[in-house]
C-alpha positions in Angstrom: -20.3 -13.9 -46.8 -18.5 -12.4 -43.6 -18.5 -14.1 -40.9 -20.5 -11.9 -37.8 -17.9 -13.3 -35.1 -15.0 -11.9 -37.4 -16.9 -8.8 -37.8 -17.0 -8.0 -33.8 -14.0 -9.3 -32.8 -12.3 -7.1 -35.6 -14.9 -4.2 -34.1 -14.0 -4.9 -30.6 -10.0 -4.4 -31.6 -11.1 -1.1 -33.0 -12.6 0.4 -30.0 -9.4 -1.1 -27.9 -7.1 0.7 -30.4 -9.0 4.0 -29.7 -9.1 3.5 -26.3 -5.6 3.0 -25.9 -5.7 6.3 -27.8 -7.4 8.0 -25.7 -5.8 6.4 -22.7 -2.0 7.4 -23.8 -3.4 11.1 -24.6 -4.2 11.6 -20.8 -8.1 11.2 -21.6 -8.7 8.6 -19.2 -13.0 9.1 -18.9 -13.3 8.7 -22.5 -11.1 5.9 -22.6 -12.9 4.4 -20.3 -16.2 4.5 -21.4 -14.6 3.2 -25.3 -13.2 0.3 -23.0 -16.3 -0.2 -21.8 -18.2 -0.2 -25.2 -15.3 -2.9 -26.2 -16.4 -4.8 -23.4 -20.1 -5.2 -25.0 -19.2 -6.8 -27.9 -16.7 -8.9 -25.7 -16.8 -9.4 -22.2 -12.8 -9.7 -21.5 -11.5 -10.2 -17.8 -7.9 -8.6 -18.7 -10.1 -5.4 -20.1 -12.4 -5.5 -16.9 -9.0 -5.5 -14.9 -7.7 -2.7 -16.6 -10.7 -0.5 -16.6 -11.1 -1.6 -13.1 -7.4 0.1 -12.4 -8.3 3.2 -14.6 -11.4 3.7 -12.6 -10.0 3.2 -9.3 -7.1 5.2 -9.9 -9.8 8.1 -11.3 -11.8 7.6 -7.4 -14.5 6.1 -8.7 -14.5 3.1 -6.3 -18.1 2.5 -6.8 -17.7 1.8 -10.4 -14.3 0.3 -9.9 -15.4 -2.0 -7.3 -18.4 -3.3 -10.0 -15.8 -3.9 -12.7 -13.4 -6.1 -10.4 -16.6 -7.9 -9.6 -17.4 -8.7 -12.9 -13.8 -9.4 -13.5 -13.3 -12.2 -10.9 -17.0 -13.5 -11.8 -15.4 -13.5 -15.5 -11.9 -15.6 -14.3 -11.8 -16.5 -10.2 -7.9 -17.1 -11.0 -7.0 -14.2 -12.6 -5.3 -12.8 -9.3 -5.1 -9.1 -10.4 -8.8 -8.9 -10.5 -8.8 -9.9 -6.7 -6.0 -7.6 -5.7 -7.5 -4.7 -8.1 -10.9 -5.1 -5.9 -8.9 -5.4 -2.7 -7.4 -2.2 -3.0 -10.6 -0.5 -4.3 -12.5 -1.8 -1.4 -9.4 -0.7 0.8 -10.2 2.9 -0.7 -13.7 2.5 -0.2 -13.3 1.9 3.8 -14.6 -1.7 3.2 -11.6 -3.0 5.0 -12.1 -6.2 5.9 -13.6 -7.1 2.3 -10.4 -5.8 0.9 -8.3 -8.2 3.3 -10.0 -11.2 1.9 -9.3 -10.1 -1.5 -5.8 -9.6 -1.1 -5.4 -13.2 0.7 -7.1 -14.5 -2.3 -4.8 -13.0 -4.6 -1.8 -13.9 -2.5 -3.0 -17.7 -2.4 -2.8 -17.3 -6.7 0.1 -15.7 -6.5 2.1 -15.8 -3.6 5.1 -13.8 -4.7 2.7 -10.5 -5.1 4.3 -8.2 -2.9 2.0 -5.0 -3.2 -0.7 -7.7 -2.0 1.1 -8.6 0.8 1.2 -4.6 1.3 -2.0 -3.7 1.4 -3.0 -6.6 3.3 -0.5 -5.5 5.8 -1.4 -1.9 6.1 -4.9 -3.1 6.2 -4.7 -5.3 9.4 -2.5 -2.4 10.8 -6.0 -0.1 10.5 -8.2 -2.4 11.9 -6.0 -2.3 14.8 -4.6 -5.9 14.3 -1.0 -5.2 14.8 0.1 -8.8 15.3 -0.8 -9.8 12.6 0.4 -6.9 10.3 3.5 -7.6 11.7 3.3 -10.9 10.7 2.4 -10.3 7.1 5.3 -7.4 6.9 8.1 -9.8 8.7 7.0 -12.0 5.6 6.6 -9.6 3.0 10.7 -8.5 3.9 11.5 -12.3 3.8 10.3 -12.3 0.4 11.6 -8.8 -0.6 14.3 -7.6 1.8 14.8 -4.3 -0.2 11.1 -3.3 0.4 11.8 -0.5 2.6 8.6 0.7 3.2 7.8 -2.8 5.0 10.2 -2.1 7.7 8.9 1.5 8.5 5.3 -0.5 9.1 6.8 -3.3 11.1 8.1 -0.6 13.3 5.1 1.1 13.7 3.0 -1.8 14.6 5.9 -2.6 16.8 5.7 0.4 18.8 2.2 0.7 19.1 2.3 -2.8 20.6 5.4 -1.7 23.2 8.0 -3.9 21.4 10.8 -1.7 21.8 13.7 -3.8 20.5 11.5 -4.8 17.4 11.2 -1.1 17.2 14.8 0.0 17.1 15.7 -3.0 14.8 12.9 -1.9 12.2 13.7 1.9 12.1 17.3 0.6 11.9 16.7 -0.9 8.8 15.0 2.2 7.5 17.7 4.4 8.3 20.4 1.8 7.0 18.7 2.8 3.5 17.9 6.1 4.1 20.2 7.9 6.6 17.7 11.4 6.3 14.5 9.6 7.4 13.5 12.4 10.6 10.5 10.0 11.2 13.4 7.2 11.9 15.4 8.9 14.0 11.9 10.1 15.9 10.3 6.6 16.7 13.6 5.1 17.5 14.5 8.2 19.9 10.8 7.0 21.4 11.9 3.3 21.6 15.3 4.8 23.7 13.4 6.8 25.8 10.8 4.1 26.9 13.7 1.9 27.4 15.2 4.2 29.9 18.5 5.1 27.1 18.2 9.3 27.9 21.6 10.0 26.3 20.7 7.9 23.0 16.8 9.2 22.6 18.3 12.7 22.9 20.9 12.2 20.0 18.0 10.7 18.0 15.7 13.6 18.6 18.6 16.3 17.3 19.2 14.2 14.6 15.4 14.4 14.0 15.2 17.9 14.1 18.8 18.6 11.9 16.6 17.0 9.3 13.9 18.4 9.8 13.5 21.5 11.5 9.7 21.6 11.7 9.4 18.2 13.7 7.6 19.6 16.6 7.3 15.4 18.3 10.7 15.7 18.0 11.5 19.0 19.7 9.1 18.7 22.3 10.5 15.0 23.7 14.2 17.0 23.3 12.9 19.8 25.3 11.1 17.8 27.9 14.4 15.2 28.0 16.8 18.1 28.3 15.0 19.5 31.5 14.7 15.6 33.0 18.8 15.4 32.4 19.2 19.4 34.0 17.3 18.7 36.9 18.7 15.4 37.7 22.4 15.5 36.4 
C-alpha cells in the first residue's frame, strides 16, 4: 500500500518542478501561486524565502512581508528570511522594522554585505547619519571594492559638514570610476566650503564635461566664477 507521506512529498516535488517552470518562462504570478500550493502540502522556509523574494520583487510587499513572516516563524536562523523581510519592510516605508531585520540577519551572518547595505541606507533615511556612516565605514572594511558604500559614506559625510571625510569618500569613487559627475560635484562642494575656490571650480567643469545637464554643477561654477571676477 503507498505510503500517504511518499505520496505528498512526491506531489509537493511536482508542483515545485512546475513552478520552477513557470518561474524560468517569465510567469512569475503563476509561479507563485503553484509555490504557494507546494507550500500546503509542505510548509518549507527555503520556499517561503523564495516566494517571499518573487513577491517582493513583483511589489507586492504586503504579501511579501506575510511570507517572510511565516518564514522566520518557520526557521528564526535562517538569515535570508530576516533580510528578505528587511528589505520588504524597507519598501514598505516601515523603516525602522526593516533595520531590526537586517541587524538580525547580520548577527546570523555577519559577512552579508547587501545587509549591511540596506541597513546603512536605512539609518541614512531616518536621518541618522552617524550611524550610517558607521555601518558603511564597516561594510568597506569588510568589502573594500563595494563602491557604492563609499558614495553613501560621502553623502552622510557631507550632510553632517565633514568635509575631509567628504573629499576622501568621493575620492574613492572617482579612483574607480573617473566619469562619476555626481563625484566631481559633492567634492567641488566639500572645496568650496573649505574655502579651496581654484579646486571646487576645476571639480564643477569636470562635472559638467561629463555631464552637460548638471545644472548643481553649473550654477556653483557660475556663481564661483563671478566671486573670483569681482575679487581677483
Amino acid at each position: 500500500m503507498p505510503d500517504r507521506g511518499d505520496d505528498q512529498e512526491h506531489g509537493a516535488r511536482t508542483i515545485l518542478e512546475e513552478a520552477g517552470r513557470l518561474e524560468r518562462a517569465g510567469r512569475l504570478r503563476e509561479a507563485v501561486a503553484a509555490y504557494r500550493r507546494s507550500l500546503d502540502i509542505e510548509e518549507r522556509p527555503e520556499i517561503l524565502q523564495h516566494v517571499g523574494n518573487l513577491l517582493n520583487m513583483m511589489g507586492d510587499l504586503d504579501q511579501a512581508i506575510e511570507v517572510f513572516e511565516r518564514c522566520v516563524r518557520a526557521l528564526p536562523t535562517l538569515a535570508g528570511g530576516h533580510y528578505g523581510l528587511g528589505l520588504s519592510y524597507y519598501r514598505a516605508a516601515m523603516v525602522a522594522k526593516a533595520i531590526a531585520c537586517f541587524d538580525r540577519a547580520i548577527e546570523l551572518d555577519p559577512g552579508w554585505v547587501m545587509a549591511r547595505y540596506w541597513k546603512g541606507l536605512a539609518l541614512f533615511h531616518r536621518g541618522h547619519l552617524e550611524q550610517a556612516m558607521n555601518v558603511f565605514r564597516e561594510l568597506i572594511q569588510i568589502c573594500p571594492g563595494f563602491t557604492i558604500a563609499y558614495y553613501h559614506y560621502g553623502l552622510a559625510a557631507a550632510q553632517r559638514g565633514l568635509h575631509d571625510e567628504t573629499l576622501w569618500a568621493f575620492g574613492k569613487v572617482l579612483a574607480r570610476n573617473e566619469e562619476s559627475a555626481v563625484a566631481h560635484y559633492h567634492i567641488g562642494v566639500a572645496h568650496f566650503r573649505k574655502g579651496n575656490l581654484d579646486q571646487a571650480i576645476q571639480e564643477f567643469r569636470r562635472a559638467i564635461e561629463i555631464n552637460p545637464g548638471d545644472s548643481r554643477s553649473r550654477e556653483n561654477l557660475k556663481a564661483l566664477e563671478d566671486m573670483r571676477a569681482r575679487f581677483s
